[in-house]
N, C-alpha and C positions, 0 to 999 in steps of 0.2 A: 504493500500500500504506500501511496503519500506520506500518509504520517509516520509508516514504520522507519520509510527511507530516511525521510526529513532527522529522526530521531540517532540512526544512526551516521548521518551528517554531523550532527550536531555533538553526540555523545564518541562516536567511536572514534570519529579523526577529530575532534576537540576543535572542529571549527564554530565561532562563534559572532556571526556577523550580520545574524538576523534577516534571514536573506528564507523565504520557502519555497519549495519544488515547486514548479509548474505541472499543474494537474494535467494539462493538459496531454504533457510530454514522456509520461507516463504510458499513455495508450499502447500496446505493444502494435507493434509495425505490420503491416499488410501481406509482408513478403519475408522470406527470411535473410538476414542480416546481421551483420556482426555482431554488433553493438547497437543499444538503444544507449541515448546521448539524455542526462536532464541538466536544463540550461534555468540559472537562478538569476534573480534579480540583479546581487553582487556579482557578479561575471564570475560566479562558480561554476564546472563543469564537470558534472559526475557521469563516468562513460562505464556500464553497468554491461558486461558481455550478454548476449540472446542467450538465455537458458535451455533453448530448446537448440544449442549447439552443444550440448554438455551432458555426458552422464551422469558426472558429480559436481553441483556447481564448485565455480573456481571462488579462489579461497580470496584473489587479491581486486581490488576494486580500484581503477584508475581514475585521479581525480586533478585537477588543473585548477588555480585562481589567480584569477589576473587582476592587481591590487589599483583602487585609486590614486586620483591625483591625491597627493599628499597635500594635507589639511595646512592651510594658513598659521595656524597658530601651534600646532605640532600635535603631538597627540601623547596624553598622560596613562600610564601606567601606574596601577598601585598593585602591594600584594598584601595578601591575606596572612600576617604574622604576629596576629596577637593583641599585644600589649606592644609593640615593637615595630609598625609598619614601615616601610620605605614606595618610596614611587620614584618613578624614571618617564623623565617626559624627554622626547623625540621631536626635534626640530630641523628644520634646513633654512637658513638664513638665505632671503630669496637671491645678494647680491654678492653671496659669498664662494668664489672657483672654488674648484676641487684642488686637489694638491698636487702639484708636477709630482711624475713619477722619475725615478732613479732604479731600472730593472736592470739585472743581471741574470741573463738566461746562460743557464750550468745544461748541456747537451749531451749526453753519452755517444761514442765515437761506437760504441760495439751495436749499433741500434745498425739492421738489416733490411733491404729491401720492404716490402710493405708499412713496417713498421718505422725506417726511416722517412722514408716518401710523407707518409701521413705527418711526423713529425717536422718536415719544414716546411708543408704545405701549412701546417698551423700557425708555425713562426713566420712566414709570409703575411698570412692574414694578419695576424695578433700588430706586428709591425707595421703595414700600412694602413690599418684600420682604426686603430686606438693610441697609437702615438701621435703627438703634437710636438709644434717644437719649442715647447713648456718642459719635455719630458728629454731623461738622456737613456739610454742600453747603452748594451756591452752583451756581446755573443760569447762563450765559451766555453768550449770542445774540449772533453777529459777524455784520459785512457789512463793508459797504464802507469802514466807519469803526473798524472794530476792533471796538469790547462796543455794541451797539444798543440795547441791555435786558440788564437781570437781575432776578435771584431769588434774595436769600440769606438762608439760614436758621442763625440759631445754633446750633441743635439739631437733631436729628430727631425731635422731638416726633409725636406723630400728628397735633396739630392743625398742624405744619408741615409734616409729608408730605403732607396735605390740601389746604394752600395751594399749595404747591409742583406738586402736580398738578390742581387750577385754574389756575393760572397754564401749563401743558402744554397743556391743550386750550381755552387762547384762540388764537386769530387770530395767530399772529404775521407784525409784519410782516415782509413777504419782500426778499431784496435781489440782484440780478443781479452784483452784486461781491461780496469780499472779501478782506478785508485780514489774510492768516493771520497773518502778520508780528506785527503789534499785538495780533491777539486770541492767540496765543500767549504772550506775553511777560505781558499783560493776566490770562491766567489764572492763567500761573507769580506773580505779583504775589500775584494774589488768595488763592493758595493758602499762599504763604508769610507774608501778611500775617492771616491767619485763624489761622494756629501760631502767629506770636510773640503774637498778643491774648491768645491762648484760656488760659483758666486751669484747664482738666480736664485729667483724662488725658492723658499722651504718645500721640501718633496719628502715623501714617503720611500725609504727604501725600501726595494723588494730582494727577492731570489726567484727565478724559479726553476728549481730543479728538476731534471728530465732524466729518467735513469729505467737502463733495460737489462742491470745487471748486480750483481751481489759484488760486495766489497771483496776483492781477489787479488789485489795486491796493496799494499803499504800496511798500512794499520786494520785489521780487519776484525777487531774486537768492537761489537754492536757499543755497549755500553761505555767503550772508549770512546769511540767516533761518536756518538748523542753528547755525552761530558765535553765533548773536545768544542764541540761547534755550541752548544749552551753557552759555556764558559766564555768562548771568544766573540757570542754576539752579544751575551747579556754586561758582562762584566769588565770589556775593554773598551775603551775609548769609544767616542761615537757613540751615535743612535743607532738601537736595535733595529735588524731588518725582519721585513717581516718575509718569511717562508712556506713558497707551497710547492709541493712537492709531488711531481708525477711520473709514475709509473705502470710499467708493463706489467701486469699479475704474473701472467705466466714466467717470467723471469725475473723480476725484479725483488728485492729483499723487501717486501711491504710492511715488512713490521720494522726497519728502519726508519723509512719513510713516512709513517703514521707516528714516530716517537716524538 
């Protein structure tokens, strides 16, 4: 029913935005069909599979919400603790840019066919799509020795997004090691040493790490290498960079990379 769905709307995925099914949409289909789609007032979209495609219904329920304009005056949050409450109110200051960025893209050199292809065709995009020349990178390629090659650009100029993506669709060389150990710390380097030069705008440093392979040469103790790069973005000079880190499942040590 309406109200069963609406219910588990509201209570099982803990969405609470006062938004109800459309009865209408409900009606099951004419014909058979994948999916019957319910489209809510909030631009919530609960896509429910045709039961009569299933012997045992499926257990997972595909759902989508496409958020509004963000509210003029922001929007308040309280919690429910007691004698002790706290609130967190949410704003965007209408006149306020975003923060140049300062990325350092860390690349594994041992990344093969399909799985390289996809990864520069992303660092293509990512590069001329989202950078401005508010913003600076720096490309670099580890193996077995840590950084093999780079690519750094002071700006994001167009004619350096241009370099920068010649430099993507050369040949790189390939390497059957590497040394996450160094080229971590190498980028944490690179990144914090590209803030204290820079003399524009305050920017947010980033990493972002690309990795299709387990620590197999230099330091390869999990718990040494997390300590090692902790220590040297929290506790040395400079602003911490912030870290996100992507990897191949099938290869790649994911529980480093989630540390």
């Amino acid at each position: 029913t309406v109200e069963g769905i609406n219910d588990f709307v509201q209570e099982g995925l803990q969405l609470d935005f006062g938004a109800e099914l459309k009865k209408a949409d409900v009606l099951l289909p004419t014909s058979y069909e994948n999916s019957t789609t319910f489209d809510t007032i909030a631009h919530f979209v609960l896509d429910l599979p045709d039961a009569r495609e299933y012997i045992d219904l499926p257990r997972l329920v595909r759902g989508s919400y496409v958020p509004q304009e963000f509210p003029e005056n922001g929007i308040l949050y309280t919690s429910e603790g007691g004698t002790w409450s706290c609130f967190e109110h949410y704003f965007r200051p209408p006149d306020l840019e975003s923060m140049a960025k300062n990325i350092v893209f860390v690349v594994d050199t041992t990344l093969r066919d399909v799985k390289l292809n996809h990864t520069k065709e992303a660092l293509k995009s990512f590069i001329s799509t989202y950078l401005t020349e508010r913003d600076s990178f720096y490309i670099q390629l580890y193996g077995r020795e840590g950084t093999v090659h780079a690519k750094i650009a002071a700006s994001a100029t167009v004619e350096e997004k241009n370099e920068a993506i010649e430099f993507i669709d050369r040949d790189w060389e390939r390497s059957r090691e590497a040394n996450l150990h160094a080229a971590f710390l190498e980028g944490l380097l690179r990144a914090k040493s590209n803030d204290q030069q820079s003399d524009g705008p305050p920017s947010v440093n980033i990493v972002v790490f690309i990795s299709n392979s387990w620590a197999n040469e230099g330091e390869q103790n999990r718990k040494k290498i997390v300590d090692d790069i902790y220590n040297y973005n929290f506790l040395s000079d400079g602003k911490p960079v912030k870290i996100f880190s992507l990897g191949f499942e099938d290869q790649a040590d994911m529980a480093l990379l989630n540390a």
